[in-house]
Short mmCIF file of the C-alpha atoms (twelve columns), coordinates in Angstrom:
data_MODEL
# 
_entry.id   MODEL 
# 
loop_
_atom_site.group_PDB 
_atom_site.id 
_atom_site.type_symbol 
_atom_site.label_atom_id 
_atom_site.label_alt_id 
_atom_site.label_comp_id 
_atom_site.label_asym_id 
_atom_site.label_seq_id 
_atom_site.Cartn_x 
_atom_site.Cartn_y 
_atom_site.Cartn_z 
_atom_site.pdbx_PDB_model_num 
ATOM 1   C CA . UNK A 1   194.456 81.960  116.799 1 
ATOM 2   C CA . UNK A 2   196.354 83.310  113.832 1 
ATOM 3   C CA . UNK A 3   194.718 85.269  111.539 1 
ATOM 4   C CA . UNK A 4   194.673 82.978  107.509 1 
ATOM 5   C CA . UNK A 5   197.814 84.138  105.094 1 
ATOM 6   C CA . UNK A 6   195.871 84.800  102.585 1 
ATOM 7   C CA . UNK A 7   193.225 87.587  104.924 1 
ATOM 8   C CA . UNK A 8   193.186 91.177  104.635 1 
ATOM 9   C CA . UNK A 9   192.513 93.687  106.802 1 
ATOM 10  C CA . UNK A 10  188.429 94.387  106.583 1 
ATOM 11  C CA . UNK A 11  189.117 98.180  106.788 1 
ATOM 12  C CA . UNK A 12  185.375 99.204  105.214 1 
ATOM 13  C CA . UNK A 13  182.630 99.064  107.272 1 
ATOM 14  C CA . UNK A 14  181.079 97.679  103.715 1 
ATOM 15  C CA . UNK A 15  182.495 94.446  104.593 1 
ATOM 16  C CA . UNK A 16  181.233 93.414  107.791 1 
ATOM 17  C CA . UNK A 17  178.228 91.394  108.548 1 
ATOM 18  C CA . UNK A 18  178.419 89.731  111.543 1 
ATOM 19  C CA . UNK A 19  181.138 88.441  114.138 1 
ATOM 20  C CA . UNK A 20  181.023 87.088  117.266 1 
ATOM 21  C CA . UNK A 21  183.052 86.243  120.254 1 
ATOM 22  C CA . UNK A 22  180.373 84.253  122.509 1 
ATOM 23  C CA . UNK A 23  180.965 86.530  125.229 1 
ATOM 24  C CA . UNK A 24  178.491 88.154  127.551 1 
ATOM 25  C CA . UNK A 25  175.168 86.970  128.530 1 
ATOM 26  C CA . UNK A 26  172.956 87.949  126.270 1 
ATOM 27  C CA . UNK A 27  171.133 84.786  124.868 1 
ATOM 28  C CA . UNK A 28  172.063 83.142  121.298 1 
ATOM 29  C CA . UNK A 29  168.806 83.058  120.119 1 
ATOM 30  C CA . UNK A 30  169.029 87.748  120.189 1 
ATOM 31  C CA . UNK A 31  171.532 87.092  117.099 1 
ATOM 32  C CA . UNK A 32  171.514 83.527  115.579 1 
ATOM 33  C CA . UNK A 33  168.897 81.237  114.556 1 
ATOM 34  C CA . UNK A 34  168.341 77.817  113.324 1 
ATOM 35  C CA . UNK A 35  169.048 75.200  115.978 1 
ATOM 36  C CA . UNK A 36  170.036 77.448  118.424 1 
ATOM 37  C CA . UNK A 37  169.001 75.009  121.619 1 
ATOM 38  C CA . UNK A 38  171.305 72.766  120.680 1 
ATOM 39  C CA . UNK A 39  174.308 75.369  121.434 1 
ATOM 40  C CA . UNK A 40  175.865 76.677  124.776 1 
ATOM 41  C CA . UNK A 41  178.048 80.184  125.229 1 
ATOM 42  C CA . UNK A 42  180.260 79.335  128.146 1 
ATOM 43  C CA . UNK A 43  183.401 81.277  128.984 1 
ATOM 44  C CA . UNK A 44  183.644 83.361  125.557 1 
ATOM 45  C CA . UNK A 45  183.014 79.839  123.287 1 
ATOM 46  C CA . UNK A 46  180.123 78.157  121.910 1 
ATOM 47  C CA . UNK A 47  179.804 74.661  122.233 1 
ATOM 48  C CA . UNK A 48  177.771 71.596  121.180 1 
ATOM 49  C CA . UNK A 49  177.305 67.712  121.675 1 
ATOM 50  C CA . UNK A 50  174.495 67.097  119.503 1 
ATOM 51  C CA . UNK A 51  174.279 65.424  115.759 1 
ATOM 52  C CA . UNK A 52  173.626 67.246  112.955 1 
ATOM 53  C CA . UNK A 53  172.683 70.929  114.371 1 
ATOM 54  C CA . UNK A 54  173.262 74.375  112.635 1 
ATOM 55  C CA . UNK A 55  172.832 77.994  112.959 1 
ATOM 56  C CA . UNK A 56  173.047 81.070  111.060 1 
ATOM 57  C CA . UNK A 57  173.596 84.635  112.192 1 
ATOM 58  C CA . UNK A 58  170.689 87.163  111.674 1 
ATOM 59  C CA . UNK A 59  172.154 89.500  109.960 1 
ATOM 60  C CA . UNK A 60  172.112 88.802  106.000 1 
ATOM 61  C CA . UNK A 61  174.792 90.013  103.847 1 
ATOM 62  C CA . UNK A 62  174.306 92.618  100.633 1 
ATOM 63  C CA . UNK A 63  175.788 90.578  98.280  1 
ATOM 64  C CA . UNK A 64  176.093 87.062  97.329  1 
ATOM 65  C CA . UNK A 65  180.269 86.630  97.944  1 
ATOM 66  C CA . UNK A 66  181.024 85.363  101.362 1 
ATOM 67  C CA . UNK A 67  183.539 84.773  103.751 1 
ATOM 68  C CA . UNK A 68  183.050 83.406  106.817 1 
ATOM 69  C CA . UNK A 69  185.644 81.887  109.261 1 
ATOM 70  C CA . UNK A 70  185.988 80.418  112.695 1 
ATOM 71  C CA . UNK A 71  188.371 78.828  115.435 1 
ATOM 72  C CA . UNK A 72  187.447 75.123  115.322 1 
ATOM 73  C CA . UNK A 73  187.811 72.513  118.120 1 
ATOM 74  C CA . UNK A 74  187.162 68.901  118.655 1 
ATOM 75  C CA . UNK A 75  187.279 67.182  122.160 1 
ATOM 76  C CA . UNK A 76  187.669 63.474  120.256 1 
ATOM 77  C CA . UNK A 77  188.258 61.784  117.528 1 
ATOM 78  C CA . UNK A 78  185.569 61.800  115.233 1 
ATOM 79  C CA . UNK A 79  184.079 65.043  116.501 1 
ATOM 80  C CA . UNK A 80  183.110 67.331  113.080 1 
ATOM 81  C CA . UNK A 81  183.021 70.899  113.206 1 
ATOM 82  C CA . UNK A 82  181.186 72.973  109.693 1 
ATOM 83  C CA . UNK A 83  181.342 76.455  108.582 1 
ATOM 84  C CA . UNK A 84  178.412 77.936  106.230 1 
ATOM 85  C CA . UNK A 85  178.107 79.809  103.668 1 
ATOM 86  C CA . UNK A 86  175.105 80.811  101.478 1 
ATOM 87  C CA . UNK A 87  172.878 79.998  103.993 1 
ATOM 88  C CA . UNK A 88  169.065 80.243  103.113 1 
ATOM 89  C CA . UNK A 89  167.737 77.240  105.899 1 
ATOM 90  C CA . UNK A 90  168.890 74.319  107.201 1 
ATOM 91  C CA . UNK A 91  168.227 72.908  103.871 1 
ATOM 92  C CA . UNK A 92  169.688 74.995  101.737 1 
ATOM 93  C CA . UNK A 93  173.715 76.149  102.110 1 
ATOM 94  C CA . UNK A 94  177.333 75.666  101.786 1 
ATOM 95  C CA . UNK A 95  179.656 74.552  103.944 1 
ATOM 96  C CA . UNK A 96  183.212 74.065  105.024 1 
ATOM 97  C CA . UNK A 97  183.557 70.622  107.137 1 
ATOM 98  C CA . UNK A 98  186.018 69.628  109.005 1 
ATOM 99  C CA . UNK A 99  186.369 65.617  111.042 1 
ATOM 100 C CA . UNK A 100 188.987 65.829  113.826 1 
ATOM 101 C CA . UNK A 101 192.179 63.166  114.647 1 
ATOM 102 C CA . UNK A 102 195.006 61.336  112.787 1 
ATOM 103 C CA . UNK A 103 192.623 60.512  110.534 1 
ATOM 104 C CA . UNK A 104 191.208 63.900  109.763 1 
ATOM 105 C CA . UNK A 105 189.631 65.454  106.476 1 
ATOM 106 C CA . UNK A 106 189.010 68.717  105.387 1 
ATOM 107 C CA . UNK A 107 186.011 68.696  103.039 1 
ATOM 108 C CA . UNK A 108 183.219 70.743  101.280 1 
ATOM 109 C CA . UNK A 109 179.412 70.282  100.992 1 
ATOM 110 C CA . UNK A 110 176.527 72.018  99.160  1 
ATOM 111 C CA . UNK A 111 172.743 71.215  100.511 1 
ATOM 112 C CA . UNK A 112 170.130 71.361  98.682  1 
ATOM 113 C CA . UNK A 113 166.645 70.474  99.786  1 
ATOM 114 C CA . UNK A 114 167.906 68.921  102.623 1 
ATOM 115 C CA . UNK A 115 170.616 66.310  100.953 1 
ATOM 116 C CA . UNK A 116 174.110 67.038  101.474 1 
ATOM 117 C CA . UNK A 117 176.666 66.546  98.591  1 
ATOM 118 C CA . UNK A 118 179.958 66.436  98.321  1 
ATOM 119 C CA . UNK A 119 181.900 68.482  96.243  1 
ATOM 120 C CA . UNK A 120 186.013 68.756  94.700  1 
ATOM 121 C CA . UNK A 121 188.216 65.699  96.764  1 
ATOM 122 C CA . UNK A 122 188.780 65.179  100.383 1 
ATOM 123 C CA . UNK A 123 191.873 66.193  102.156 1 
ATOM 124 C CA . UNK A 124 193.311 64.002  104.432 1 
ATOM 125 C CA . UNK A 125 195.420 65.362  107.260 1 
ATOM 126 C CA . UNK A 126 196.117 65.036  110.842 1 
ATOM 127 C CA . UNK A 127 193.469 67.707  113.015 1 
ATOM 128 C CA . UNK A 128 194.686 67.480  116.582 1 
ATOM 129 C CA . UNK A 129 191.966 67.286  119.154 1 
ATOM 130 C CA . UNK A 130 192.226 69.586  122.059 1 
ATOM 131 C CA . UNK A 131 193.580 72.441  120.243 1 
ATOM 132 C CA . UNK A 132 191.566 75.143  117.872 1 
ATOM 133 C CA . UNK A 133 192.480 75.384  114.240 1 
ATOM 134 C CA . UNK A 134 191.109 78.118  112.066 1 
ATOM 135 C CA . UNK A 135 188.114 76.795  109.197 1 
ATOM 136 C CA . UNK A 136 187.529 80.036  106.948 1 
ATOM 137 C CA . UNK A 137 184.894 79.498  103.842 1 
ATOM 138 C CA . UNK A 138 184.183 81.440  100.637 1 
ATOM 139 C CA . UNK A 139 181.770 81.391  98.056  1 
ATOM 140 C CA . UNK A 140 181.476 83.870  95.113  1 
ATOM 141 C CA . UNK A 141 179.188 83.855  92.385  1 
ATOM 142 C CA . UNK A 142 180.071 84.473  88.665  1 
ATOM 143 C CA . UNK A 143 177.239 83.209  86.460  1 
ATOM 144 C CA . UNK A 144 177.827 79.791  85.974  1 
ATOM 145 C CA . UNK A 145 180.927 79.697  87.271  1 
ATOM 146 C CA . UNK A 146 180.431 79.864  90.953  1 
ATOM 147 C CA . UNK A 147 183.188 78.546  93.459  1 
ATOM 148 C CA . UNK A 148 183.272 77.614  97.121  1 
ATOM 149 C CA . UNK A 149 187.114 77.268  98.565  1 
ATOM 150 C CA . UNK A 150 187.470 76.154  102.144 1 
ATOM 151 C CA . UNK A 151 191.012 76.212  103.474 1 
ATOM 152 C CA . UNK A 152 191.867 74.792  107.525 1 
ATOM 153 C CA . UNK A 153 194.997 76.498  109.437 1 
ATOM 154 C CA . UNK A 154 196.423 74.052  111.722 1 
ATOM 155 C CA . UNK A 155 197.553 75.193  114.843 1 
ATOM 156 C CA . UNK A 156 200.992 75.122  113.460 1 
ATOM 157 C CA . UNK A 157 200.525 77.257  110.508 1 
ATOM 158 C CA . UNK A 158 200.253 74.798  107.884 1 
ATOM 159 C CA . UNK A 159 197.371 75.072  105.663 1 
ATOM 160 C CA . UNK A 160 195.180 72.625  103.371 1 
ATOM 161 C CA . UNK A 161 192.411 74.151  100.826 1 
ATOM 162 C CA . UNK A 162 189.491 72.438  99.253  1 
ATOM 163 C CA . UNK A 163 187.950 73.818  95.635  1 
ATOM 164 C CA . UNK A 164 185.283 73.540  93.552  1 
ATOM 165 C CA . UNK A 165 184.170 75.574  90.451  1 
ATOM 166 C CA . UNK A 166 180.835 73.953  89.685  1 
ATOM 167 C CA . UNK A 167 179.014 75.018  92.370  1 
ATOM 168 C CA . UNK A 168 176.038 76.776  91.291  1 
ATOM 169 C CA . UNK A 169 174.586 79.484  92.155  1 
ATOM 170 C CA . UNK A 170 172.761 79.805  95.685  1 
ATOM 171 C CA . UNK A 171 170.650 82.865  96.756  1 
ATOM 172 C CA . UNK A 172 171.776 82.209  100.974 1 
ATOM 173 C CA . UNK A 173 173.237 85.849  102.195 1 
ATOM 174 C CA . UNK A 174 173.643 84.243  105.608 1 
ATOM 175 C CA . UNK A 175 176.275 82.405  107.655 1 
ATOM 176 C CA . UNK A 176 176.408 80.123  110.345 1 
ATOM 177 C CA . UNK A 177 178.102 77.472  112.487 1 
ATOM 178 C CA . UNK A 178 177.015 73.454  112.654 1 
ATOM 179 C CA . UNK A 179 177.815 70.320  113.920 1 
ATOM 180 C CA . UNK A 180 178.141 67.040  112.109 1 
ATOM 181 C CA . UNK A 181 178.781 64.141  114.682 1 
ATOM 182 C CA . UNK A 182 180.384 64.654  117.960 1 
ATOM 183 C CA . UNK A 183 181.426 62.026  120.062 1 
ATOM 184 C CA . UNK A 184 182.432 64.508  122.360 1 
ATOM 185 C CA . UNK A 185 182.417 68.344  122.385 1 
ATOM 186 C CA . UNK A 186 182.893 70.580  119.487 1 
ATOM 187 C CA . UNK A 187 183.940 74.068  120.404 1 
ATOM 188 C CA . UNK A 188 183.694 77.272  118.031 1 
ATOM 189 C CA . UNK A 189 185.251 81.075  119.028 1 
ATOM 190 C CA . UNK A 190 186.048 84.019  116.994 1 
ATOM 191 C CA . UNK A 191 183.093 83.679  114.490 1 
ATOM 192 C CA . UNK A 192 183.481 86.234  111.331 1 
ATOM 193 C CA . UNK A 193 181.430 86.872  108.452 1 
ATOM 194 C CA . UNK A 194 182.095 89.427  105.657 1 
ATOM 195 C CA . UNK A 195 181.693 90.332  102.057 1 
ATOM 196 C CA . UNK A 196 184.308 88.249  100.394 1 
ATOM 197 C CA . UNK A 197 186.820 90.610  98.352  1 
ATOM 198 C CA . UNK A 198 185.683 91.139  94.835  1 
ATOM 199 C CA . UNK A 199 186.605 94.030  92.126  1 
ATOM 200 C CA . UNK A 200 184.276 96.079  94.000  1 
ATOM 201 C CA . UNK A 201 185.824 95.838  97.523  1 
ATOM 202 C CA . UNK A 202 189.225 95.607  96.143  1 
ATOM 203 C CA . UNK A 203 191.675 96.550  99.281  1 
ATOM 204 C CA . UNK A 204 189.028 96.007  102.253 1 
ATOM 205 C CA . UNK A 205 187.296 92.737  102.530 1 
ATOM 206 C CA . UNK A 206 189.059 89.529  103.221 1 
ATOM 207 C CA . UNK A 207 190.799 87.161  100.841 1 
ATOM 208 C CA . UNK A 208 190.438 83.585  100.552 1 
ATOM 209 C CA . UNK A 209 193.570 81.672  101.022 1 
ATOM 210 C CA . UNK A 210 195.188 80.334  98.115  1 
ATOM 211 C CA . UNK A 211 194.873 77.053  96.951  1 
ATOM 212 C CA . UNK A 212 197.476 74.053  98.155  1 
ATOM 213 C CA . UNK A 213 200.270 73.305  95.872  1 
ATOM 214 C CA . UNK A 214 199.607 69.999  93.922  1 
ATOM 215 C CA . UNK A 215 203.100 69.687  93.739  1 
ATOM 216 C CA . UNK A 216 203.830 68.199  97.613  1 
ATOM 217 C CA . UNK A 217 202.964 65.671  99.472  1 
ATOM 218 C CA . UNK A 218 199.675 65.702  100.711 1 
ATOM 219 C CA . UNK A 219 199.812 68.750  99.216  1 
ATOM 220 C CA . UNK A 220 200.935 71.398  101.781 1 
ATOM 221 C CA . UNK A 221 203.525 73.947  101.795 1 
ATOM 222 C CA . UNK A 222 205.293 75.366  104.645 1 
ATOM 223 C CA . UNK A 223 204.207 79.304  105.424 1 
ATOM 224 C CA . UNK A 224 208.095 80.495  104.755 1 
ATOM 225 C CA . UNK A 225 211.353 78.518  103.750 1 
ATOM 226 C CA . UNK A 226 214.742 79.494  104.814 1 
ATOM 227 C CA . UNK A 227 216.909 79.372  101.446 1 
ATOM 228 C CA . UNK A 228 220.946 79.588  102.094 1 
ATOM 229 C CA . UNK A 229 223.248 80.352  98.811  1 
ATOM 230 C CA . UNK A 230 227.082 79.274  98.871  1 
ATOM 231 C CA . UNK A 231 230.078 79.630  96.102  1 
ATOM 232 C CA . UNK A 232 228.843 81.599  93.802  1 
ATOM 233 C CA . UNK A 233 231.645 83.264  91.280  1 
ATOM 234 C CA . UNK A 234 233.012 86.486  91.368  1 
ATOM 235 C CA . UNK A 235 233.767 88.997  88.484  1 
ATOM 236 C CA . UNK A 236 233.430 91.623  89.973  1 
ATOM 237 C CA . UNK A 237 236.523 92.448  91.381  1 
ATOM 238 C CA . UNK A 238 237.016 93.076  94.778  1 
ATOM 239 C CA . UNK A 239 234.173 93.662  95.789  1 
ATOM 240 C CA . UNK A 240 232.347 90.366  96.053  1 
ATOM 241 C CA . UNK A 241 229.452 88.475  95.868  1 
ATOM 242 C CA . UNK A 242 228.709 88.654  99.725  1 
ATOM 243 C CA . UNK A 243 225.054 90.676  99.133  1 
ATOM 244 C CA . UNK A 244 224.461 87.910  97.295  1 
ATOM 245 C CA . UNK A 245 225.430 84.814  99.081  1 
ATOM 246 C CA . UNK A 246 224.037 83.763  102.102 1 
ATOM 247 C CA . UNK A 247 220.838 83.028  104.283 1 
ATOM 248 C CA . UNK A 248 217.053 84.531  102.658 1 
ATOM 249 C CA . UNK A 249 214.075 84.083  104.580 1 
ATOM 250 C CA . UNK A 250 211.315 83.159  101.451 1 
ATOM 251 C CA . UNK A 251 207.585 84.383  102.648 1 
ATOM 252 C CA . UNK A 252 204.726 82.181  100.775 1 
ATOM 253 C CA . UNK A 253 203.138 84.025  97.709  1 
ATOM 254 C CA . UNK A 254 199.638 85.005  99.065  1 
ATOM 255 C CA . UNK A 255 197.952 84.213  95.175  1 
ATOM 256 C CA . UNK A 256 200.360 81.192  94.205  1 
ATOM 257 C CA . UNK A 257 200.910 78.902  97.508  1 
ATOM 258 C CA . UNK A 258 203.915 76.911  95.124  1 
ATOM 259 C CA . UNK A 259 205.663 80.122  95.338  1 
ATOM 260 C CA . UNK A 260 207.738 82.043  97.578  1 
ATOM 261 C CA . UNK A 261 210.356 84.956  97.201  1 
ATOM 262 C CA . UNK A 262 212.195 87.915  99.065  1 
ATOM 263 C CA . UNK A 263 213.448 91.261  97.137  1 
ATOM 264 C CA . UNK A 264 216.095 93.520  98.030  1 
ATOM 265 C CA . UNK A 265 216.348 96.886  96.695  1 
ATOM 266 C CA . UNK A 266 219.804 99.054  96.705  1 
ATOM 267 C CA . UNK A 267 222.196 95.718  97.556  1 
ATOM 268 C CA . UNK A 268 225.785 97.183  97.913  1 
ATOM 269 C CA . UNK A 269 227.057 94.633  95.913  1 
ATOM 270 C CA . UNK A 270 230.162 94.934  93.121  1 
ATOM 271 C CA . UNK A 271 229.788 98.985  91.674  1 
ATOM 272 C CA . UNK A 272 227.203 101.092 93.242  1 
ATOM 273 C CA . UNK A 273 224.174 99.053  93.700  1 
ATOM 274 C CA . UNK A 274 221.757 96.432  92.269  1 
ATOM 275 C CA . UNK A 275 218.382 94.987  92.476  1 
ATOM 276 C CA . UNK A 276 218.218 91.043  94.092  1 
ATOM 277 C CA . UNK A 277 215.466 88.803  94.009  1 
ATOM 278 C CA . UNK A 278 215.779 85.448  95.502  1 
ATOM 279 C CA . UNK A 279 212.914 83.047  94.904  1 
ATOM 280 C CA . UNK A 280 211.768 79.363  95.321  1 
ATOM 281 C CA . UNK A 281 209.260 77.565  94.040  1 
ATOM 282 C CA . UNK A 282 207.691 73.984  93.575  1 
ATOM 283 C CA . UNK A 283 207.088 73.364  89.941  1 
ATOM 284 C CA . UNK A 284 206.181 70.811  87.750  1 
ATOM 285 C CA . UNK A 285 208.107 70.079  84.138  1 
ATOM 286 C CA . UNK A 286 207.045 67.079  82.417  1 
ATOM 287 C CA . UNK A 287 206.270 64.607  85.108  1 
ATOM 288 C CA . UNK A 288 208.774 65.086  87.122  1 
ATOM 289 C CA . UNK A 289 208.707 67.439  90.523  1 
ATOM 290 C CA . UNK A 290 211.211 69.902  91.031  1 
ATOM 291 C CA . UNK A 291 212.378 72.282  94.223  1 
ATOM 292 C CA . UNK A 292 213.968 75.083  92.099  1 
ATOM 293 C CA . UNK A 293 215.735 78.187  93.559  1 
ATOM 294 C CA . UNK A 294 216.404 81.558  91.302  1 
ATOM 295 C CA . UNK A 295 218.798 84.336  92.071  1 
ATOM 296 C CA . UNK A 296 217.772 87.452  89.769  1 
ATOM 297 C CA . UNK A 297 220.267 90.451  89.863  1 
ATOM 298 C CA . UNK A 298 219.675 93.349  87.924  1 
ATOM 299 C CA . UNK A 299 223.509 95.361  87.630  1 
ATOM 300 C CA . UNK A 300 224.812 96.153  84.453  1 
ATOM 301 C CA . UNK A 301 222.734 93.836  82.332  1 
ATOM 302 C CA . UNK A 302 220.818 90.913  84.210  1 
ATOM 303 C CA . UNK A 303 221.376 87.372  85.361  1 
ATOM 304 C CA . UNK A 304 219.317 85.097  86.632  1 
ATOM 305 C CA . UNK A 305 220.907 82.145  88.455  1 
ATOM 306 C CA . UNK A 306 219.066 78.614  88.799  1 
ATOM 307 C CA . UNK A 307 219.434 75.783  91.303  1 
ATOM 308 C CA . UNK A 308 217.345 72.945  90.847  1 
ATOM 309 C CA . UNK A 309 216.728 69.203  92.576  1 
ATOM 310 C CA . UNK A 310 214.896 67.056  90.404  1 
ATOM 311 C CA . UNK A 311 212.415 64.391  92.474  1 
ATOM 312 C CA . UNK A 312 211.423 62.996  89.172  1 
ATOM 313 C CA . UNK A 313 207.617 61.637  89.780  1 
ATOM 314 C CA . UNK A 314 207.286 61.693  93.612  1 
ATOM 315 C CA . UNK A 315 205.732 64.373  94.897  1 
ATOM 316 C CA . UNK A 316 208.180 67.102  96.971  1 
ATOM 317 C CA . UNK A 317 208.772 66.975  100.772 1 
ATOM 318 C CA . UNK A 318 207.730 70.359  100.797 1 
ATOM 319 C CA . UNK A 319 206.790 70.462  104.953 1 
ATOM 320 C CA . UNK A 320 209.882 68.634  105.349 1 
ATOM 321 C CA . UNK A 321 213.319 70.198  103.979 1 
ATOM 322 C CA . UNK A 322 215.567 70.556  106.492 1 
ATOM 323 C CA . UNK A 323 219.072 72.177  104.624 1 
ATOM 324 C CA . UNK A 324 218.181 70.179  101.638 1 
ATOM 325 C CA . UNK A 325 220.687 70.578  98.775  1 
ATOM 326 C CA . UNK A 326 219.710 71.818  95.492  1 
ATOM 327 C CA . UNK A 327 222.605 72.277  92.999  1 
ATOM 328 C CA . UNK A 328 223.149 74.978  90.500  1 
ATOM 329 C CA . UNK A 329 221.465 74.330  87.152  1 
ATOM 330 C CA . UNK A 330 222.285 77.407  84.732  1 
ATOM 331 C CA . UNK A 331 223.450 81.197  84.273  1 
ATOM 332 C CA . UNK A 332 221.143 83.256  82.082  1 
ATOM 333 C CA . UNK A 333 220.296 86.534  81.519  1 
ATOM 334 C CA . UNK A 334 221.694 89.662  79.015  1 
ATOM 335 C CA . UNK A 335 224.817 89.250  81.353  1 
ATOM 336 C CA . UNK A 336 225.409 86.319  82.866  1 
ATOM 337 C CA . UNK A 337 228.852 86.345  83.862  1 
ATOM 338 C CA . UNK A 338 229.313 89.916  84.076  1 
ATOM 339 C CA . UNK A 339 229.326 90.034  87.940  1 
ATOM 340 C CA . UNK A 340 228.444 86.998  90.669  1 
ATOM 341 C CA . UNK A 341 227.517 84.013  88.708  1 
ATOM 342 C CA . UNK A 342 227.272 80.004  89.098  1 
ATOM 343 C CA . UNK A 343 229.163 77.210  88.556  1 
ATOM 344 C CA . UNK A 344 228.875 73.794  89.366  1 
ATOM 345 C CA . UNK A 345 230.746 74.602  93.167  1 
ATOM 346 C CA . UNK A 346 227.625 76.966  93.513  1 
ATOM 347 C CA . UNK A 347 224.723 75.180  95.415  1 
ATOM 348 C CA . UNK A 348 221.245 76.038  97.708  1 
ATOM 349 C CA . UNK A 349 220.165 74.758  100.946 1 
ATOM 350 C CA . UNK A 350 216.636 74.878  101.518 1 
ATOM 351 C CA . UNK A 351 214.711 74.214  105.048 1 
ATOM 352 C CA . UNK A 352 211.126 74.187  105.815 1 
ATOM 353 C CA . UNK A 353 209.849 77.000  108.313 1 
ATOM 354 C CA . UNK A 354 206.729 76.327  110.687 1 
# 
């Protein structure tokens, strides 16, 4: 199962708290607690059938911001798979909660004495069954101003986050697995619990994901999009615009999911070199939704040049662009037309990547 976008590398033994494959044959019980009858290690998983069933792992955390993740399967419809946070006992956590089939959601929960609220808005999306997706959780504590952010990776990449800000604060420094319903078998692996990344493990603990983009449909963005750039104008002589035509493969922005952009350093492009950036992004002017593409270059003077589509007040296709057009908008910059610039021949294509 690939590893979240938006995860770093826990280099510092600082981070880690407990992970676990389910392999070997040592019982559950040495290392987790809570419900731990109601679970079965089998073949390097943990499975369950039962209703309503958690457990935590032993081993407490230093401080109070978490991430946990796991791989999450369902068996059926209707199965539900959770991932804890903040976990004090099986009446007091957080969790990340996930209901499998066309119908899915993607959901977060606080518990409190034993009563299980909602919190932010449900995510609905299509969980296959059969198939693990990865459910990673985070909760970090700020005063008043705590948050818990659960984000699902689909088997295909695509991802879809849950926030809330109000949490509260809760005193839990353990995680866990659970089970909601399951009308057939729920099935956890690769179980991982760290210190989340904060100021003071800058660099070594994990991230949590960004957030979705508000700005697509059922808002979800693609992991990359291929961004093609024809006609632009030449002034530059002889030389061309070729360095600055052509195919770009965008990687999403890590921080800002509506964002993604490629930079090339040293481009032999007109005299000597330059300085490219090409960028897309799904933005919001007004009420109206717009795919926008940028071309920055940086030789003798810059120029930024814009392409946008306008989708006026439906939300963008963003999973679905396949060489979608997106004509050129403006030149601007301290020289605009001093080497490769646009004109209305100039256009984008943009496609989705999985």
């Amino acid at each position: 199962m690939a590893v979240g976008r938006g995860q770093r590398c826990c280099c510092g033994p600082s981070c880690d708290v407990c992970a676990d494959k389910f392999g070997g044959a040592d019982p559950l019980s040495d290392n987790w607690e809570g419900d731990t009858g109601d679970f079965t290690k089998s073949g390097g998983e943990l499975t369950s059938t039962a209703t309503n069933k958690s457990i935590a792992c032993k081993t407490e955390a230093s401080g109070s911001d978490h991430y946990a993740s796991a791989d999450v399967k369902g068996s059926n419809a209707g199965d539900q798979a959770i991932v804890i946070v903040a976990w004090t006992d099986n009446d007091n956590y957080l969790y990340g909660f996930v209901n499998f089939g066309n119908f899915g959601v993607l959901r977060i929960y606080k518990v409190v004495s034993g009563t299980h609220t909602q919190l932010a808005t449900t995510s609905t999306i299509t969980i296959s069954t059969a198939t693990f997706h990865q459910l990673e959780v985070c909760y970090s504590e700020d005063g008043a101003s705590s948050t818990l952010h659960a984000t699902l990776t689909l088997d295909s990449g695509t991802r879809h986050t849950v926030r809330d800000e109000t949490v509260g604060s809760f005193t839990g420094k353990q995680a866990g697995l659970g089970v909601r319903s399951t009308p057939g078998t729920v099935t956890f692996d690769n179980f991982d619990f760290d210190r989340l990344d904060t100021p003071e493990e800058t660099g070594s603990c994990p991230m949590c994901p960004g957030v979705n983009c508000d700005r697509c449909t059922n808002d979800a963005t693609p992991p990359a999009l291929k961004v093609t750039i024809y006609d632009l104008e030449n002034n530059c002589g002889a030389d061309g615009c070729d360095d600055f035509e052509g195919t770009f493969i965008l990687p999403q922005d890590d921080l800002n999911v509506c964002t993604y952009d490629q930079s090339c350093l040293n481009c032999a492009a007109c005299e000597g070199s330059a300085h490219r950036t090409v960028s897309a992004g799904f933005v919001k002017v007004g009420a109206d939704y717009i795919l926008r593409v940028t071309l920055h270059i940086n030789l003798h003077g810059t120029s930024t040049i814009t392409f946008e589509k306008n989708y006026g007040t439906s939300k963008i296709p963003c999973q679905g662009l396949t060489n979608t057009r997106v004509d050129w908008k403006s030149n601007t910059g301290t020289a605009p037309t001093a080497h490769c610039y646009g004109d209305a021949n100039s256009y984008a294509e943009v496609t989705s990547l999985p």
